[in-house]
C-alpha positions as semicolon CSV with decimal commas, in nm:
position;residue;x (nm);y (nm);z (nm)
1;X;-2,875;3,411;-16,407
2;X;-2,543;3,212;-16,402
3;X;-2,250;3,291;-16,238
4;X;-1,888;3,138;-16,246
5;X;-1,819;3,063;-15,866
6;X;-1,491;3,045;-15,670
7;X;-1,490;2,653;-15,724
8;X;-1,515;2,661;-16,090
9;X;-1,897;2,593;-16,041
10;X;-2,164;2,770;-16,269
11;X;-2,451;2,778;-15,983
12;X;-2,846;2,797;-16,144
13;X;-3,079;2,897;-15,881
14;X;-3,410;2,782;-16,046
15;X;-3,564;2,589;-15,752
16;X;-3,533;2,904;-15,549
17;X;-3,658;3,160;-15,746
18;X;-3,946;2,922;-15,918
19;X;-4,097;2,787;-15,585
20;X;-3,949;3,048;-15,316
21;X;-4,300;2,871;-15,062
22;X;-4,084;2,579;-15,075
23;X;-3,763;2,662;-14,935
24;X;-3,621;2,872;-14,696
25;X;-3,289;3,099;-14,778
26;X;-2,997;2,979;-14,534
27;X;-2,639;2,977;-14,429
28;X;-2,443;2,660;-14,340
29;X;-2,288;2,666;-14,068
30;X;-1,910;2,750;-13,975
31;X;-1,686;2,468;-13,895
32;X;-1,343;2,498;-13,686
33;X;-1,152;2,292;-13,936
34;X;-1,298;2,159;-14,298
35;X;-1,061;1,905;-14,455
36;X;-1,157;1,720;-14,762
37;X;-1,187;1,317;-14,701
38;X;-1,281;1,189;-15,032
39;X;-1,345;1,340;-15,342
40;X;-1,556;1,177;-15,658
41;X;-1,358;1,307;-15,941
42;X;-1,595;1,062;-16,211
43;X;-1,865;1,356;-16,089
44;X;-1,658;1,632;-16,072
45;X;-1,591;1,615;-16,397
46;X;-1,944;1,514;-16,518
47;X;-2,018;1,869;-16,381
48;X;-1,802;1,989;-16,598
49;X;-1,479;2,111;-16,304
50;X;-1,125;2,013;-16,284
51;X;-1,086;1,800;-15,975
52;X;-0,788;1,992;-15,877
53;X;-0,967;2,310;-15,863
54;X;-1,174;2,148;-15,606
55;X;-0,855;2,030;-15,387
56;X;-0,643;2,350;-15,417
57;X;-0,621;2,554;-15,093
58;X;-0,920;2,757;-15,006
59;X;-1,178;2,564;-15,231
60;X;-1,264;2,319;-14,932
61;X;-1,440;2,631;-14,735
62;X;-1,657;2,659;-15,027
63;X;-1,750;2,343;-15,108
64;X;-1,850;2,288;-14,788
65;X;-2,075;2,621;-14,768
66;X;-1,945;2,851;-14,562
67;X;-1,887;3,054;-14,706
68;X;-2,148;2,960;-14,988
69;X;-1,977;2,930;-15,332
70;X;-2,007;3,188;-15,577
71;X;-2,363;3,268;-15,762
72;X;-2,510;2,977;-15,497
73;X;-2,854;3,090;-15,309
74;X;-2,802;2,829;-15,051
75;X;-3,190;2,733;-14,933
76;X;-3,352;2,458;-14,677
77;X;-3,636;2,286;-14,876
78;X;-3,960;2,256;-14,696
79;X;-4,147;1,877;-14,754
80;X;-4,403;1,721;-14,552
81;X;-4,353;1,298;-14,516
82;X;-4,536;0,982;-14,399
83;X;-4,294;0,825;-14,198
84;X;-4,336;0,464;-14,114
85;X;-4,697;0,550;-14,241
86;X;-4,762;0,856;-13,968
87;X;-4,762;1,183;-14,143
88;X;-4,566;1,452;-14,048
89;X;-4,695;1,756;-14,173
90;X;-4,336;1,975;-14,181
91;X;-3,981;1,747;-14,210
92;X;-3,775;1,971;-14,476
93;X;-3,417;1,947;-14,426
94;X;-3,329;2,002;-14,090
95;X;-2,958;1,952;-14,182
96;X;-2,913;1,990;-14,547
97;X;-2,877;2,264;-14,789
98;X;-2,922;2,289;-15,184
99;X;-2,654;2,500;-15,255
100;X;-2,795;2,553;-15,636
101;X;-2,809;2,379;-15,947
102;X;-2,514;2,320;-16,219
103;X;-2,552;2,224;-16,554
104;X;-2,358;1,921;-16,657
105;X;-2,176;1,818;-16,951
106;X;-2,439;1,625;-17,083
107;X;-2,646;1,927;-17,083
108;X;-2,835;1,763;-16,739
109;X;-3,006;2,050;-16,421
110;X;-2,798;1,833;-16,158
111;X;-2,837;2,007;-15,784
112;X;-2,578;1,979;-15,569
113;X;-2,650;1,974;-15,195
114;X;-2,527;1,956;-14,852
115;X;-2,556;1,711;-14,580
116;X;-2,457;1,754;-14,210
117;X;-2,437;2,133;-14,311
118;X;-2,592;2,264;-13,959
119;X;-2,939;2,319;-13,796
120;X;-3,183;2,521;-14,039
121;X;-3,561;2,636;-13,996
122;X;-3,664;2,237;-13,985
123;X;-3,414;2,117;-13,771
124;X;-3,681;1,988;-13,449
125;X;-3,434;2,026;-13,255
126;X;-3,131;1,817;-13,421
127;X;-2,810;1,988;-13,424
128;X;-2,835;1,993;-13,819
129;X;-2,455;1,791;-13,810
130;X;-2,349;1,457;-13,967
131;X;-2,135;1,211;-13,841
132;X;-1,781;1,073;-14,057
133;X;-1,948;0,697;-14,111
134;X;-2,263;0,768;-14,200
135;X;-2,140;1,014;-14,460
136;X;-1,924;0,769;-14,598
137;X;-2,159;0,547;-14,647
138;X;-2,334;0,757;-14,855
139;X;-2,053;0,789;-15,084
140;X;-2,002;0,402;-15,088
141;X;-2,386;0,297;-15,194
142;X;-2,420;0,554;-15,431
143;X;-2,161;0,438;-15,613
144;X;-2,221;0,071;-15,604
145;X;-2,602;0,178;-15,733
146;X;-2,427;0,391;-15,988
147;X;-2,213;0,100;-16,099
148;X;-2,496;-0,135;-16,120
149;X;-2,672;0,114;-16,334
150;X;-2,934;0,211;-16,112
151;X;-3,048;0,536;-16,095
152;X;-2,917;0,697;-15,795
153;X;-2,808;1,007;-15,609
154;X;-2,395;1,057;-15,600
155;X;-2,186;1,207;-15,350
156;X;-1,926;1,451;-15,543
157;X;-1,738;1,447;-15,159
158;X;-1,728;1,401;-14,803
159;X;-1,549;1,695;-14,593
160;X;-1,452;1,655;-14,228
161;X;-1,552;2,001;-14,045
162;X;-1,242;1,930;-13,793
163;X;-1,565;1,918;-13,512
164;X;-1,702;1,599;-13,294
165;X;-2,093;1,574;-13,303
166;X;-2,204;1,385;-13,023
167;X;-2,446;1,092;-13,095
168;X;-2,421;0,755;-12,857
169;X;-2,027;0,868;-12,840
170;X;-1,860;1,152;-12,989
171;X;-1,801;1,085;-13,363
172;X;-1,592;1,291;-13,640
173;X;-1,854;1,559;-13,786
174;X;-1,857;1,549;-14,178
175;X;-2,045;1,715;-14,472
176;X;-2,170;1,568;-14,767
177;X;-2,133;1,731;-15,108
178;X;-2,438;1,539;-15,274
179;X;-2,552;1,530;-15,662
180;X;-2,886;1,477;-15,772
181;X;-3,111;1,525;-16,043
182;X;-3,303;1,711;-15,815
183;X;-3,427;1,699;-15,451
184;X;-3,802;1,687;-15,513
185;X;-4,000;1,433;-15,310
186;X;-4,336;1,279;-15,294
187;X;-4,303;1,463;-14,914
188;X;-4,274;1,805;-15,122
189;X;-4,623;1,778;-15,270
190;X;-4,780;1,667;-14,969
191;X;-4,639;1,974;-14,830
192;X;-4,726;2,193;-15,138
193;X;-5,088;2,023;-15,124
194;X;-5,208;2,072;-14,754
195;X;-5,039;2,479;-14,774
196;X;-5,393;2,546;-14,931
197;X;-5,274;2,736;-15,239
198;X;-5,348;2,571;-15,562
199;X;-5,098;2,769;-15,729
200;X;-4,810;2,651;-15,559
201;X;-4,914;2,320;-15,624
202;X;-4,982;2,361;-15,998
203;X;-4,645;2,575;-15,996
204;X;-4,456;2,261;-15,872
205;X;-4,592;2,005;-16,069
206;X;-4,513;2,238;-16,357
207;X;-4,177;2,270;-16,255
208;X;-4,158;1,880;-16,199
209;X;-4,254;1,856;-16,565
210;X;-4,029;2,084;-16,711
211;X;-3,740;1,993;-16,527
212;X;-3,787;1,584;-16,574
213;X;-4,066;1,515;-16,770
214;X;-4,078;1,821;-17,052
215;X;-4,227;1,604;-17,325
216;X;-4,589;1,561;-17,078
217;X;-4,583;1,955;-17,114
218;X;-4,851;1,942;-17,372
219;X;-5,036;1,627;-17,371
220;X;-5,435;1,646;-17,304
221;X;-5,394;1,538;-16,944
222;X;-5,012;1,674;-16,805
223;X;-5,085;1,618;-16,429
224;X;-5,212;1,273;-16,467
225;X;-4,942;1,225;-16,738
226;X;-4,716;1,345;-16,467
227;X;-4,839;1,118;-16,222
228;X;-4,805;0,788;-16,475
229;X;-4,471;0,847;-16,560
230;X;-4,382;0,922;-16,203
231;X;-4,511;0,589;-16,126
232;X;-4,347;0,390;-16,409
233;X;-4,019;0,564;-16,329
234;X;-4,039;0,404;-15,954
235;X;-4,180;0,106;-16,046
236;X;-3,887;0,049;-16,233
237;X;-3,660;0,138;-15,975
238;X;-3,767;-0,059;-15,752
239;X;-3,759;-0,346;-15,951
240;X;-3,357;-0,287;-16,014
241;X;-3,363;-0,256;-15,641
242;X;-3,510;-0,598;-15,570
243;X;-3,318;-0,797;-15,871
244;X;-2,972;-0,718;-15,615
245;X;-3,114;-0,763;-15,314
246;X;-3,105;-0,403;-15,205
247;X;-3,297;-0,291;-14,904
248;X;-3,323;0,052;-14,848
249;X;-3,447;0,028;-14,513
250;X;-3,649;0,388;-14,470
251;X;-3,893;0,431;-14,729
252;X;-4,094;0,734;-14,617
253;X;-4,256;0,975;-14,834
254;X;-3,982;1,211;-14,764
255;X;-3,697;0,961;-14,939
256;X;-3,884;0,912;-15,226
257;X;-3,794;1,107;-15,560
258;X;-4,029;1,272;-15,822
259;X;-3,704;1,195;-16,090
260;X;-3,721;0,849;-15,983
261;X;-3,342;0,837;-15,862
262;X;-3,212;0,665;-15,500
263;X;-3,182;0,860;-15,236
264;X;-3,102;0,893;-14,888
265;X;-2,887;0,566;-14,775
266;X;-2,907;0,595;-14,430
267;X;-2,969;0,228;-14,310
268;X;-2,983;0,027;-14,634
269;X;-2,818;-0,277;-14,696
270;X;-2,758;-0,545;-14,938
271;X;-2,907;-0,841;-14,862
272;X;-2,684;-1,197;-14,855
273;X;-2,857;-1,470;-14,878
274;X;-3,226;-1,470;-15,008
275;X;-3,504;-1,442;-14,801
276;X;-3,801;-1,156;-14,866
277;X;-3,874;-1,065;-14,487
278;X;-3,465;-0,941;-14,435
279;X;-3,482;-0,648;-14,246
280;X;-3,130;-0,488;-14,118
281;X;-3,277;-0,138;-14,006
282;X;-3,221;-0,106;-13,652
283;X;-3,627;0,131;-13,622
284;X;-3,804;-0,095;-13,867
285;X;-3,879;-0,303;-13,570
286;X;-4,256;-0,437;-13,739
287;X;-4,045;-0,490;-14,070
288;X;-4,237;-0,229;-14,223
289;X;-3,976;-0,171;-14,483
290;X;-3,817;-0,551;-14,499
291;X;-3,692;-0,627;-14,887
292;X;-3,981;-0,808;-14,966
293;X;-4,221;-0,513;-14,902
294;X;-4,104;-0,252;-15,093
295;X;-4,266;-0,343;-15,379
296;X;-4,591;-0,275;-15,203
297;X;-4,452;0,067;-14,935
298;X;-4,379;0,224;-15,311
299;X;-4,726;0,182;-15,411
300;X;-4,894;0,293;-15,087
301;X;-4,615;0,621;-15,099
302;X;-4,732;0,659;-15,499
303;X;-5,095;0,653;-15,340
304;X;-5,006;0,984;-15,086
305;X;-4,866;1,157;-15,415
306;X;-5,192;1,086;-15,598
307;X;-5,411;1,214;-15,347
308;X;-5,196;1,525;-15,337
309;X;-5,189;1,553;-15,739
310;X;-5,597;1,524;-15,709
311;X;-5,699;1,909;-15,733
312;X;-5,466;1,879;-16,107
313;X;-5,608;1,594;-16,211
314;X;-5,961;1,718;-16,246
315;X;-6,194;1,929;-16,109
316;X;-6,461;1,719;-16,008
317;X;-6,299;1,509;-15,732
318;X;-6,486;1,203;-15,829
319;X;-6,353;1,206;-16,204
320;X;-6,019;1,271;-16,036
321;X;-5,996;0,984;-15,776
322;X;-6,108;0,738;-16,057
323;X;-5,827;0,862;-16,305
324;X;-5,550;0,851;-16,042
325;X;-5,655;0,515;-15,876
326;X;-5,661;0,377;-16,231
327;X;-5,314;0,518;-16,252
328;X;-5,189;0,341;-15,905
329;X;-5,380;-0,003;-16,019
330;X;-5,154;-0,001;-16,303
331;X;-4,770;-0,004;-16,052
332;X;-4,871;-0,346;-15,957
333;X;-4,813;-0,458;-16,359
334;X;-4,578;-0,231;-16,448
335;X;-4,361;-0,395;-16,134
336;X;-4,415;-0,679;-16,231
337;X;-4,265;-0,629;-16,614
338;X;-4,025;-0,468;-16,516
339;X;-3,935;-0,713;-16,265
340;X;-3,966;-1,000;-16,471
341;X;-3,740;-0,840;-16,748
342;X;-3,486;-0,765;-16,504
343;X;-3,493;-1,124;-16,408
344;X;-3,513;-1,252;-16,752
345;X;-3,191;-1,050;-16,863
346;X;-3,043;-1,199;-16,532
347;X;-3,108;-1,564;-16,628
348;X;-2,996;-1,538;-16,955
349;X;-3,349;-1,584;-17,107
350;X;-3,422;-1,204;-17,173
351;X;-3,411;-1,361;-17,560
352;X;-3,726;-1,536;-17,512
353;X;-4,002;-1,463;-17,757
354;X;-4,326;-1,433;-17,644
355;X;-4,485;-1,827;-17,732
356;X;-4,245;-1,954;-17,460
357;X;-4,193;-1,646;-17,194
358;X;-4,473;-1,793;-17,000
359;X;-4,222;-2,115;-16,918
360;X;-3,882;-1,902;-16,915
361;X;-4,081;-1,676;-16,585
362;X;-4,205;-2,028;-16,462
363;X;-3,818;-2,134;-16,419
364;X;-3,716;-1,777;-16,304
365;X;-3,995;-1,808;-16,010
366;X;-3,865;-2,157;-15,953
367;X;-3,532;-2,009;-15,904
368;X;-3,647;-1,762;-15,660
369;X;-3,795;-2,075;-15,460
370;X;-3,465;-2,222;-15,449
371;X;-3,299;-1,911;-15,306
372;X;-3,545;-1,878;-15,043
373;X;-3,555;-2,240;-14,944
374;X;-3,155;-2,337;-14,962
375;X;-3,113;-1,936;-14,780
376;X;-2,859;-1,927;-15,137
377;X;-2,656;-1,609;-15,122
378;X;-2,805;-1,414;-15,408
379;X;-2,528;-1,213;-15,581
380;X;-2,282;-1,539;-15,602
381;X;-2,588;-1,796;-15,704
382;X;-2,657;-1,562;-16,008
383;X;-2,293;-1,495;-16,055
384;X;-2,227;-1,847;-16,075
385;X;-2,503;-1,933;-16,371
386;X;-2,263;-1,867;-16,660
387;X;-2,000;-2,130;-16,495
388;X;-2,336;-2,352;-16,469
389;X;-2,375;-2,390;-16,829
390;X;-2,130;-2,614;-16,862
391;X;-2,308;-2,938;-16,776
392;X;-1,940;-3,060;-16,602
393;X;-2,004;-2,767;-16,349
394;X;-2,072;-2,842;-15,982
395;X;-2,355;-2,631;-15,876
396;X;-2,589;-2,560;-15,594
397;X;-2,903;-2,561;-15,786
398;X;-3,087;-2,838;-15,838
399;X;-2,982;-3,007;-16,126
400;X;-3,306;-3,119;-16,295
401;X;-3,382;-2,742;-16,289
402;X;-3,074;-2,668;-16,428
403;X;-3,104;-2,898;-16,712
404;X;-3,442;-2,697;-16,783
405;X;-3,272;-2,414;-16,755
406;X;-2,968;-2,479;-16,962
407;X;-3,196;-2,609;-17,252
408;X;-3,389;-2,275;-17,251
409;X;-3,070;-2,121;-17,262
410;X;-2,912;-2,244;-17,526
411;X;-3,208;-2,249;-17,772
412;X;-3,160;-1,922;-17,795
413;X;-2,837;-1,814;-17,748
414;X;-2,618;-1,749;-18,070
415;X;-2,324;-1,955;-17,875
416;X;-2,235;-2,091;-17,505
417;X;-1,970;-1,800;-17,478
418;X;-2,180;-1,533;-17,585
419;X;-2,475;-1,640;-17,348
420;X;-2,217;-1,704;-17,056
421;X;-2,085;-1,328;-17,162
422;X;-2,418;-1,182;-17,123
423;X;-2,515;-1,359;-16,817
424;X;-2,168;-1,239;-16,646
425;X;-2,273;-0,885;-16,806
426;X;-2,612;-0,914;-16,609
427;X;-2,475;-1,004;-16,273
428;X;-2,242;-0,878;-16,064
429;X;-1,952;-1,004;-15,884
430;X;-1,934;-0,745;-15,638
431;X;-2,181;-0,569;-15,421
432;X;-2,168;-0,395;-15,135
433;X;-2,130;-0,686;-14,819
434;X;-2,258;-0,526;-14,511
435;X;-1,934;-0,698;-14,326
436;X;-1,703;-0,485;-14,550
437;X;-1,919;-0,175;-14,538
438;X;-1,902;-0,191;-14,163
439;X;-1,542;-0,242;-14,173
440;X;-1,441;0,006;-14,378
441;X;-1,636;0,252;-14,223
442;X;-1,480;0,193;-13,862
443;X;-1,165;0,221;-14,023
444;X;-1,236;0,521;-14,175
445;X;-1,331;0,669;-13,823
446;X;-1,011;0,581;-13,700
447;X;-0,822;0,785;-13,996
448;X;-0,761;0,484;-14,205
449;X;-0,958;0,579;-14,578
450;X;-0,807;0,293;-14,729
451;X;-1,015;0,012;-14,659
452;X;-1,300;0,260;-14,825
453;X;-1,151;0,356;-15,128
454;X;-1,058;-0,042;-15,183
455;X;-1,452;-0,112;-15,151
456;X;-1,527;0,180;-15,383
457;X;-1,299;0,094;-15,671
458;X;-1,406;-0,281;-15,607
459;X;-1,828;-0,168;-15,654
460;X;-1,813;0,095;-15,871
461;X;-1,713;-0,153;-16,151
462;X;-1,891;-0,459;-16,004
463;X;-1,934;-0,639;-16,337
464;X;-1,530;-0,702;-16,408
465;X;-1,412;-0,973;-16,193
466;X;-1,074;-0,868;-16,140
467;X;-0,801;-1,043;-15,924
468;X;-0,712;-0,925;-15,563
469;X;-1,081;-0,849;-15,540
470;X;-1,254;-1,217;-15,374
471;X;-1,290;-1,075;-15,065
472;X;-1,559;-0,835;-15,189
473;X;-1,735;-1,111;-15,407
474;X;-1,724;-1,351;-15,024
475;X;-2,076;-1,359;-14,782
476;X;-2,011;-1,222;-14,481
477;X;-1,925;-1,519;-14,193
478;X;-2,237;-1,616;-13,997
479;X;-2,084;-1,474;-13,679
480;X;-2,134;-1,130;-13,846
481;X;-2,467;-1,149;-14,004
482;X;-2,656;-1,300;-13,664
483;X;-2,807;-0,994;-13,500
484;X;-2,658;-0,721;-13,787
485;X;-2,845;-0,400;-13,824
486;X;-2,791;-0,075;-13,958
487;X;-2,861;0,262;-13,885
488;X;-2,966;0,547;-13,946
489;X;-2,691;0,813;-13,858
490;X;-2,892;1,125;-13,777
């Protein structure tokens, strides 16, 4: 049933009432003082509200839960997780909330959910609050990855609750207001798989289908169908991931989504200059989840969702670990083409035809080599190839590869300012550089939002190089970068 809620929101409820084993029915908690901070009004209105409803008196009490906006069934969803490879048989959130779902105006199920909303069921003894950075953050690198069109999770706002939380020092306590396609993670069928019922588990994957993959509803094989496209959908994201040098930085089970969206941006990072073992989280101390990895932590998570998808797949577990592994072989290629693509597109060669791709991926791995040997920053090297095509250009490449690469280029291209158009359409000037992130966050802590909102309008259209801007588009001084980590904020 829908209802129109205090906040102008028209709450759906169909995780709750579909998979009620799954969550548990809470209350966030009550905070002395709730302010709004920030507020996205791009998503507002993609959910179909009037951003000033949302800042008008009394709608801040609301949208930060307590009490729970109209026709919401606020619940804690249960999920198991492997994290850093060591199961955990019950996570869930432990300090989050899915108030409901709302229908956007594209006709999109979009949940919107609560972080730092206080201790639930799951908590292990947390004290279920969020802390002012780390909730800005969120905001931030959801809407770079949003900007860079990669499919992502969104904040809609961050709310002070007028409360410290107490972490290494007392910190401003904050909620996040967060938009999804859903929160449904490879943790939630290991969870639904060990419970021992074979309904729930059939009930979820038939929700999964439904609610992102409806067109696998009748095909011969729907849970194996399920688990292919599941695995095409992250093998494509994270190739987008690695073509800008994003590391997410805590790549459990739990933070990895069935709808094949970013989520969860605790200690991730954009990486400066090029070099596959980066690591900036401050607990991946083996490197477990360093940039160059992740191809290969997706698979092995992808491999804990198969096993859990097994009793679907086919009823003779033999038949069924054959069909899935042949399903898990296949992320390795699919990667890889979408990876290559990616980097195609990126070095103006995504034109190729097919008698000379073989030679257009030989100079795009040759590239790579550069980057890693010359420790080339990687947003600005791209960014600088459409300047590069003028043979008068000063560049950092080497030039008998650029010479290559220029021919290549040009073959195809239908003029020099239509390729340099495309390549500058491919590459952004602006990503999110740790230094500023940092920055803007402390000064965010100290009252001062407008360091953040300057970052956000700068990524959130990273593609437009736009005047006023450089220091955005600028590496971070070596000072800054020796010894940098990030971290979680739990």
């Amino acid at each position: 049933m829908s209802v129109t809620g205090d906040i102008g929101f028209r709450f759906e409820n169909s995780f709750a009432s579909s998979l009620p084993e799954l969550c548990e029915p809470w209350q966030a908690a009550t905070f002395p003082e709730p302010r709004l901070v920030l507020l996205n009004e791009a998503v507002a209105a993609e959910l179909g509200v009037d951003p000033t409803r949302l800042r008008a008196a009394g709608a801040t009490a609301s949208l930060i839960g307590n009490p729970a906006p109209t026709g919401a069934q606020p619940v804690a969803q249960a999920y198991s997780g492997h994290q850093f490879g060591s199961f955990n048989p019950r996570l869930g959130d432990g300090r989050a909330l899915l108030l409901g779902e709302l229908i956007d105006v594209n006709g999109g199920r979009r949940d919107l959910h609560l972080k730092g909303s206080g201790r639930t069921p799951f908590a292990r003894g947390g004290d279920g609050k969020a802390a002012l950075g780390p909730m800005l953050r969120e905001y931030v690198i959801g809407e770079a990855m949003h900007g860079l069109g990669i499919p992502t999770t969104r904040a809609l706002a961050v709310l002070a609750t007028g409360e410290m939380v107490q972490r290494e020092t007392p910190l401003p306590g904050a909620v996040l207001a967060r938009v999804a396609a859903s929160h449904i993670r490879v943790g939630t069928f290991e969870y639904a798989a060990r419970t021992g019922n074979p309904d729930l588990l059939r009930n979820l994957a038939d929700y999964v289908i439904g609610r992102h993959y409806p067109e696998l509803a009748h095909t011969e094989h729907p849970y194996l169908s399920l688990y292919a496209a599941v695995v095409d959908r992250q093998a494509s994201l994270i190739a987008q991931w690695m073509l800008v040098g994003f590391i997410h930085g805590v790549m459990n089970t739990d933070n990895m989504t069935l709808s094949g969206e970013s989520i969860d941006f605790g200690p991730c990072a954009f990486m400066d200059a090029y070099d596959p073992a980066t690591v900036f989280s401050s607990i991946d101390h083996g490197g477990r989840y360093a940039y160059g990895n992740q191809p290969a932590i997706a698979q092995w998570n992808l491999a804990r969702l198969g096993e859990s998808l097994l009793p679907l797949i086919h009823s003779v577990p033999e038949e069924a670990v054959a069909a899935a592994t042949e399903v898990l072989q296949s992320f390795r290629e699919r990667y890889e083409r979408h990876h290559a693509g990616g980097l195609r597109r990126k070095l103006g060669l995504a034109s190729t035809d097919g008698s000379d791709r073989e030679s257009a991926d030989v100079l795009a791995v040759e590239f790579l080599s550069v980057l890693q040997a010359e420790r080339l920053d990687l947003t600005l090297t791209f960014r600088s190839l459409s300047g590069a095509l003028d043979e008068g250009t000063v560049s950092v490449l080497p030039e008998t590869w650029l010479r290559r690469w220029r021919d290549r280029v040009l073959v195809h291209a239908r003029s020099l300012e239509v390729a340099a158009r495309e390549l500058d359409a491919a590459n952004p000037v602006y990503v999110p550089r740790n230094h500023e992130v940092d920055a803007a966050l402390r000064a965010a802590v100290e009252g001062d939002m407008q360091p953040v909102l300057r970052l956000v309008g700068a990524v959130s259209d990273p593609f437009q190089h736009r005047p006023g801007l450089d220091r955005y588009a600028t590496p971070a001084p070596t000072s800054f970068t020796q010894g940098f980590q990030t971290f979680c904020g739990t």
